[in-house]
C-alpha positions in Angstrom: 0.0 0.0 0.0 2.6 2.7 0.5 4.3 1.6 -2.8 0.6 3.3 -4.0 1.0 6.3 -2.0 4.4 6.7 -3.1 3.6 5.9 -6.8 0.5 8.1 -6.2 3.0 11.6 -5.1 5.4 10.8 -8.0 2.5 10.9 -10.4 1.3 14.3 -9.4 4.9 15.7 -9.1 5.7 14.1 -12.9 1.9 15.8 -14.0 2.3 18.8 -12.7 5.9 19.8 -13.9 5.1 20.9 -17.2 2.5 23.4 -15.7 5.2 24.4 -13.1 7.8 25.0 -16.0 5.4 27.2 -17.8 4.3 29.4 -15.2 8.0 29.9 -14.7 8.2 31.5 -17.6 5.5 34.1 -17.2 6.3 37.1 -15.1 4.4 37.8 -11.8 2.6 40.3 -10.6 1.3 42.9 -12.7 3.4 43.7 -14.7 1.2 45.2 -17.6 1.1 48.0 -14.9 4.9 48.6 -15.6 4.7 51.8 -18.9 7.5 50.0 -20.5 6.4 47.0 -20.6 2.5 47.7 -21.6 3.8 50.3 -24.1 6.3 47.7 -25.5 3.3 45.4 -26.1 1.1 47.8 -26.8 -1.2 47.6 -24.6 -4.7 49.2 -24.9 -6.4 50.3 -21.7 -8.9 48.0 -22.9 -6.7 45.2 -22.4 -5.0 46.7 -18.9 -8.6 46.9 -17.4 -9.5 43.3 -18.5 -5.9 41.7 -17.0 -6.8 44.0 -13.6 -10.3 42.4 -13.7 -8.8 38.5 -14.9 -6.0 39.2 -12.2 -8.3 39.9 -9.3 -11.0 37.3 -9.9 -7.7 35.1 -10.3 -6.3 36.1 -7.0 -9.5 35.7 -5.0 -9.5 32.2 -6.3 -5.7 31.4 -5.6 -6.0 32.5 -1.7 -8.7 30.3 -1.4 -7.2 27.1 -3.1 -3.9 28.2 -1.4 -5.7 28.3 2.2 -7.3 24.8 1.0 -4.5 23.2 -0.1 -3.0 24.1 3.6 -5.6 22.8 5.8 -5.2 19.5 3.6 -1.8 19.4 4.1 -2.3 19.5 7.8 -4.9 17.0 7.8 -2.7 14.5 6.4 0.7 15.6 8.7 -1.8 15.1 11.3 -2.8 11.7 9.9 0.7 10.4 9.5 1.7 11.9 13.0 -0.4 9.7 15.0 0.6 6.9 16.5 -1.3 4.2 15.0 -1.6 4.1 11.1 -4.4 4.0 9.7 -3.4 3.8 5.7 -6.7 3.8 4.9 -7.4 7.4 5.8 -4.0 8.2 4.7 -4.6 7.3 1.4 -8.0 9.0 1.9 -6.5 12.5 3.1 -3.8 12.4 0.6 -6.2 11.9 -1.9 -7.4 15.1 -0.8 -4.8 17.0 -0.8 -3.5 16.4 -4.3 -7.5 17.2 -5.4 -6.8 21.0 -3.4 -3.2 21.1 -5.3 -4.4 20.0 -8.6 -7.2 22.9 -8.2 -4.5 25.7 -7.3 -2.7 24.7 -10.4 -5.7 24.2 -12.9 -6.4 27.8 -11.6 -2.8 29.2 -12.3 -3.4 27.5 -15.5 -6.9 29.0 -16.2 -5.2 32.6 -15.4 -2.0 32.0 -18.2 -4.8 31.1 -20.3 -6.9 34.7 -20.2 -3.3 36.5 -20.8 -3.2 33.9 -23.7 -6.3 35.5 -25.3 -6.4 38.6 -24.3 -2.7 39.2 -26.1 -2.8 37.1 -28.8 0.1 34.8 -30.1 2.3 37.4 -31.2 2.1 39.3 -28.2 2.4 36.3 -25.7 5.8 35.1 -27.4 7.1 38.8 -26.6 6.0 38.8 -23.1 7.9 35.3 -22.8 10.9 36.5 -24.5 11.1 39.8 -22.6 10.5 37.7 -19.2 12.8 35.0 -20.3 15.7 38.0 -21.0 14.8 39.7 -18.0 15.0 36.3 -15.8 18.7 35.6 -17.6 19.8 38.9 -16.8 18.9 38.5 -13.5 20.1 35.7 -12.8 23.8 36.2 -14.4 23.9 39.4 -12.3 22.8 37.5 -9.2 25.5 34.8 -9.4 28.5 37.0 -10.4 27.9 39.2 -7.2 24.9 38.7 -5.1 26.2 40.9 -2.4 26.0 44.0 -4.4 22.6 44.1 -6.2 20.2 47.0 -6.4 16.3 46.6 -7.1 17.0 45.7 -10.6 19.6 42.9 -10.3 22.0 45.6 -11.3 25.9 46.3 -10.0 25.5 49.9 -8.7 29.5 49.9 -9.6 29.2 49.6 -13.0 29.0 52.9 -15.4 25.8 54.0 -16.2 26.6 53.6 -20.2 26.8 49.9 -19.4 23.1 49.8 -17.4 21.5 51.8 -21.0 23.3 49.3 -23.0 21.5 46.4 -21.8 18.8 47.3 -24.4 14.9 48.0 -23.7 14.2 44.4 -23.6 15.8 44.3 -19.9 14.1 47.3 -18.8 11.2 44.4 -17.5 
């Protein structure tokens, strides 16, 4: 029985990577709030108010399935935590749990999805590329000298020619 459980949480990790992988490469927040970024994509204030409106409803659901997928998580430390076993109810609780997970990502999902139409192809590939750029840069800046980043993953050493020559792309 726990060669199902353990089967069971190697399923869901497998499933759930290529929905992981994707949302990593899609910026957070709200970033068509940032000028450069919505003017880049040209952005209609049509479009900003329907992300806003997507991005709230959204949210509301994410704290929600976040909170849920919690409590379930507790339910089954609990579970495991007591002193007997009872596998049964394990299963039962995990079961559960990976329902509450599966929800939190089918909502992250449904979210990526309204950016999806509401930009178009075109405009989707851009956002990835410009959040794919801005990630890189951030991330070679980090590891050459974490200790002396400012906001923007930048070297506050370096000349200021070299910041503008990073191109519009990296101004994320």
């Amino acid at each position: 029985m726990l060669n199902k459980v353990l089967s069971g949480i190697l399923f869901v990790i497998l499933a759930s990577t290529p929905v992981l992988a994707m949302e990593q490469n899609m910026p957070g927040g709200k970033w068509w709030r940032n000028p450069h970024v919505s003017q880049k994509l040209n952005l209609t204030d049509k479009e900003i108010r329907m992300l806003d409106e997507q991005f709230v409803d959204s949210r509301r659901k994410l704290i929600k399935l976040k909170n849920s997928v919690e409590m379930e998580q507790f339910e089954l430390e609990n579970t495991l935590e007591s002193e007997t076993l009872d596998e049964a109810a394990a299963i039962k609780q995990f079961d559960k749990l990976e329902k509450e997970r599966a929800a939190l990502s089918s909502e992250r999902f449904r979210f990526l999805l309204q950016i999806r139409k509401i930009l178009g192809f075109e405009r989707f590939q851009q956002l990835k590329m410009f959040h794919k750029k801005f990630r890189r840069h951030k991330m070679g800046a980090y590891k050459e000298c974490p200790g002396r980043m400012d906001k923007m993953g930048r070297d506050p050493k370096e000349p200021s020619d070299r910041k503008e020559s990073m191109g519009d792309d990296m101004k994320f």
